[in-house]
N, CA, C and O atoms as CSV, one atom per row, in Angstrom:
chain,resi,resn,atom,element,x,y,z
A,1,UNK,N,N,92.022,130.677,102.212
A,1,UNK,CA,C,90.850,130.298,101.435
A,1,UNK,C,C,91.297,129.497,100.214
A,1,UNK,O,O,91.868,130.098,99.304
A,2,UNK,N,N,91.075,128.159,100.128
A,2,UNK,CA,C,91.069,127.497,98.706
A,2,UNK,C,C,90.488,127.953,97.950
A,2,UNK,O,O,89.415,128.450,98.292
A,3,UNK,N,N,90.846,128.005,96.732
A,3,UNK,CA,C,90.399,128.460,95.300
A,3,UNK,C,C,90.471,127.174,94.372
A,3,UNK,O,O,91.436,126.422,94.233
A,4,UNK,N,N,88.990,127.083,93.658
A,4,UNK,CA,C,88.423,125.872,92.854
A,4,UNK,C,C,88.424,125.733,92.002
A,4,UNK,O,O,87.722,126.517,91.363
A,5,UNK,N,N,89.120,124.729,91.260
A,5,UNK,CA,C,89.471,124.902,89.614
A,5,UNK,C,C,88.249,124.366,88.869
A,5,UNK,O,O,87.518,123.525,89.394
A,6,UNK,N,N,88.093,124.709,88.010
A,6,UNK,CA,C,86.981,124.684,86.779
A,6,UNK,C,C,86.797,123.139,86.947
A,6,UNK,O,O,85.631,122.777,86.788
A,7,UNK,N,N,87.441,122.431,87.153
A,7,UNK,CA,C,86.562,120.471,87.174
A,7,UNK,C,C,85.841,120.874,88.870
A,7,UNK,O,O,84.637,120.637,88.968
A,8,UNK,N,N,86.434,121.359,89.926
A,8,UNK,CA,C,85.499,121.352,91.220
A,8,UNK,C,C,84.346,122.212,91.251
A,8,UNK,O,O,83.281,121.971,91.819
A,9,UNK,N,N,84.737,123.518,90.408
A,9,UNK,CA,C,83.396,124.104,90.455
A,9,UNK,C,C,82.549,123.513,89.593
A,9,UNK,O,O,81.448,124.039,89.756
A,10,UNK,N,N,82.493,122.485,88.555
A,10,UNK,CA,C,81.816,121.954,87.648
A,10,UNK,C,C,81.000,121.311,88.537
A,10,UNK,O,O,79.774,121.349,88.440
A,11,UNK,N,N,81.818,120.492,89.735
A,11,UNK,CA,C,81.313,119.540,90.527
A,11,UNK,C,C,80.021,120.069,91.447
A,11,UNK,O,O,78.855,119.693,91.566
A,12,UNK,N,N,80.823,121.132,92.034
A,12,UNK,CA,C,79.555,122.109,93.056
A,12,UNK,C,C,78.613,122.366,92.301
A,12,UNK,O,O,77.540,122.458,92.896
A,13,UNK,N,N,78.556,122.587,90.765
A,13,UNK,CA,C,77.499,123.025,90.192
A,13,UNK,C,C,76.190,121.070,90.190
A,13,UNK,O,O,75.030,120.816,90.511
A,14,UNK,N,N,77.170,120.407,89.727
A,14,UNK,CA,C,76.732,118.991,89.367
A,14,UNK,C,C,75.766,118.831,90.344
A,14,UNK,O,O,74.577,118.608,90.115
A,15,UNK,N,N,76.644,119.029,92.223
A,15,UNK,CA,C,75.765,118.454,93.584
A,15,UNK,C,C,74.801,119.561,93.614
A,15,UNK,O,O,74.144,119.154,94.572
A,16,UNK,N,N,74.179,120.751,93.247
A,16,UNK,CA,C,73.466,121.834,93.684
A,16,UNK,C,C,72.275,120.949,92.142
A,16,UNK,O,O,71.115,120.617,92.385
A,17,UNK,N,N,72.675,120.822,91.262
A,17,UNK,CA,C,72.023,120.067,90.145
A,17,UNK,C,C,71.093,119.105,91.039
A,17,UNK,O,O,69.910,119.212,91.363
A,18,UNK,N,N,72.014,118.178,91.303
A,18,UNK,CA,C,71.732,117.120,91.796
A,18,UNK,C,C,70.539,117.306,92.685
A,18,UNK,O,O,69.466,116.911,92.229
A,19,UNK,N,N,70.554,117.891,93.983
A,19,UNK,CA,C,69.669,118.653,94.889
A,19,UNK,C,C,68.662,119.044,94.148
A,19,UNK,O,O,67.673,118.881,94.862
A,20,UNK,N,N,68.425,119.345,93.421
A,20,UNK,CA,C,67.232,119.720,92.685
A,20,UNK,C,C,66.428,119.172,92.044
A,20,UNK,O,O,65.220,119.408,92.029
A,21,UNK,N,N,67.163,118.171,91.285
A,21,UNK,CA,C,66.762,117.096,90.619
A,21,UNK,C,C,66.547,116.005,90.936
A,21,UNK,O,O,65.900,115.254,90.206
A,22,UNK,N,N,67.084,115.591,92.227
A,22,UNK,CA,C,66.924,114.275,92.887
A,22,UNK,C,C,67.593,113.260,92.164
A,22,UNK,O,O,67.482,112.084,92.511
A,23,UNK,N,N,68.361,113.644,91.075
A,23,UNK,CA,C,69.345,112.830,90.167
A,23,UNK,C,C,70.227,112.212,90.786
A,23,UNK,O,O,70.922,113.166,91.133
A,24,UNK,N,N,70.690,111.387,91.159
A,24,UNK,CA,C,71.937,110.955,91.585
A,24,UNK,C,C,73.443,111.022,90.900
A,24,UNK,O,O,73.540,110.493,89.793
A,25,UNK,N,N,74.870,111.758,91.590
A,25,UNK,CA,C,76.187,111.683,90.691
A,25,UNK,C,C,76.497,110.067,90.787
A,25,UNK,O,O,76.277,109.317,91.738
A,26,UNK,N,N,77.012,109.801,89.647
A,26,UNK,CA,C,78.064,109.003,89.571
A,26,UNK,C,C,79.738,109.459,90.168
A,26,UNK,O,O,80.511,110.398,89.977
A,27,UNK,N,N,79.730,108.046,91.072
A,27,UNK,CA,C,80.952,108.149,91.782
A,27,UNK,C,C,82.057,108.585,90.942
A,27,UNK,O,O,82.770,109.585,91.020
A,28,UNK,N,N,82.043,107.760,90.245
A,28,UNK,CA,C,83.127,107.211,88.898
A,28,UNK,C,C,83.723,108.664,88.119
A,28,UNK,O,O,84.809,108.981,87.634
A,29,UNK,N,N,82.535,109.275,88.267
A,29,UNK,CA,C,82.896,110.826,87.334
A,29,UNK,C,C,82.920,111.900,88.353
A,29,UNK,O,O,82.619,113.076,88.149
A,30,UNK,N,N,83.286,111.406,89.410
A,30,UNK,CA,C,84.133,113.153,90.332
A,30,UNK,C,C,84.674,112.036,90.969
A,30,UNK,O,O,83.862,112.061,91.893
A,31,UNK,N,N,85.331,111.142,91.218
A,31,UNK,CA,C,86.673,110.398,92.029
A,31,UNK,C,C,87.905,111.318,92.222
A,31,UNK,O,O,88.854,110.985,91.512
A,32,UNK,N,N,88.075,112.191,92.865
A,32,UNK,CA,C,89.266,112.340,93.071
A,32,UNK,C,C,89.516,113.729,92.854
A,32,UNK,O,O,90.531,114.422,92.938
A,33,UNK,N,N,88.067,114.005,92.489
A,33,UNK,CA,C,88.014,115.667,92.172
A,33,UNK,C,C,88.434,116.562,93.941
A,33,UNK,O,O,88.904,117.686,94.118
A,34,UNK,N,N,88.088,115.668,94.819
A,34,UNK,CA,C,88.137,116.816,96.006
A,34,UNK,C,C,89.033,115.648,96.798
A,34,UNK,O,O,88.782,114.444,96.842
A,35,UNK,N,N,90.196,116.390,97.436
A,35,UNK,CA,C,90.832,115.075,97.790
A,35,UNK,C,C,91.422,116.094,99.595
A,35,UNK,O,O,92.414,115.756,100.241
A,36,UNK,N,N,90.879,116.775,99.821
A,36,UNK,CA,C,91.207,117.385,101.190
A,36,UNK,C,C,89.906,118.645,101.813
A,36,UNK,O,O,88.993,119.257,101.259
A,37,UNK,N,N,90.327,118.597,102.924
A,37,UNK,CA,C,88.974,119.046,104.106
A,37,UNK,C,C,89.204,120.560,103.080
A,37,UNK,O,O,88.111,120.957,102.676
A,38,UNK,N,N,90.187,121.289,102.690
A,38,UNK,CA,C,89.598,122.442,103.074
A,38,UNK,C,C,89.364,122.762,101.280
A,38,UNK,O,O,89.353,123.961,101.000
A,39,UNK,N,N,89.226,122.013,100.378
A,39,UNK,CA,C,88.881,121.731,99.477
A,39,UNK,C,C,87.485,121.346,99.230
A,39,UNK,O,O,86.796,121.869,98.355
A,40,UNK,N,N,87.122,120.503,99.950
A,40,UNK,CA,C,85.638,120.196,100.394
A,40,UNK,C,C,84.826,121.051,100.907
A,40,UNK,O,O,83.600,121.100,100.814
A,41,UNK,N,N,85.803,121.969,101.646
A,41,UNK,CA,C,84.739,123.158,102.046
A,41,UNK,C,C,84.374,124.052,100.924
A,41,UNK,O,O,83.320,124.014,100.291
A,42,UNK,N,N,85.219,124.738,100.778
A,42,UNK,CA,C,84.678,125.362,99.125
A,42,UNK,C,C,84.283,124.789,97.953
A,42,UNK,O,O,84.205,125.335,96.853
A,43,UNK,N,N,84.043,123.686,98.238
A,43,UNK,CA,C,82.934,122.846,97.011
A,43,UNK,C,C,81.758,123.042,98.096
A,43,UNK,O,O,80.748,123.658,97.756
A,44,UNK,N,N,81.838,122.709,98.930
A,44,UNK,CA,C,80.495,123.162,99.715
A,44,UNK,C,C,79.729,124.884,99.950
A,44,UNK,O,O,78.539,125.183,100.037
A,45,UNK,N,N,80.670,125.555,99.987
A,45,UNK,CA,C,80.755,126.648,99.886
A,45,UNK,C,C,79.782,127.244,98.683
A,45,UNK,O,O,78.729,127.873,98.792
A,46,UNK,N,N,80.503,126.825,97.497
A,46,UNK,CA,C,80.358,127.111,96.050
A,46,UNK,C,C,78.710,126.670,95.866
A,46,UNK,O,O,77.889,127.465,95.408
A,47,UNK,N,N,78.295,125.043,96.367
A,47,UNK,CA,C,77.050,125.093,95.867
A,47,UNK,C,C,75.927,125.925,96.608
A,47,UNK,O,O,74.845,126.264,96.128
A,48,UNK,N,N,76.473,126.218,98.052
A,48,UNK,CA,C,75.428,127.197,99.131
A,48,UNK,C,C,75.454,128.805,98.026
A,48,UNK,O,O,74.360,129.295,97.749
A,49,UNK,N,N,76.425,129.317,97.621
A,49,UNK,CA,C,75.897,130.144,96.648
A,49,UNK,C,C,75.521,130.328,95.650
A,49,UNK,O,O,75.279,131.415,95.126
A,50,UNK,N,N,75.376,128.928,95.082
A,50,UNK,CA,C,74.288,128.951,93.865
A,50,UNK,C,C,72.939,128.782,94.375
A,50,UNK,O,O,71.924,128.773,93.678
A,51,UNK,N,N,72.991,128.654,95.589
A,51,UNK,CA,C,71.235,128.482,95.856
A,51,UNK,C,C,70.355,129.343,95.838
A,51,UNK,O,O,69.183,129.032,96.048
């Protein structure tokens, strides 16, 4: 299980934001924050339990 450092969980919080708000992220400000599959999953992970 990957474990998410405080800039990715910022991020999961940002896209679950986002979803709600219909806001759109800027690319520019999470570039590089998630840079592998199983990293991506627990950013995905992370925002399914804020829901």
């Amino acid at each position: 299980m990957t474990t998410l450092n405080a800039n990715q969980k910022e991020f999961a919080m940002a896209l679950y934001d986002a979803t709600l708000t219909g806001k759109p992220l800027e690319e520019k400000d999470w570039k590089g924050v998630v840079e592998d599959d199983d990293t991506a999953y627990a950013v995905q992970d992370e925002v399914i339990r804020s829901a």
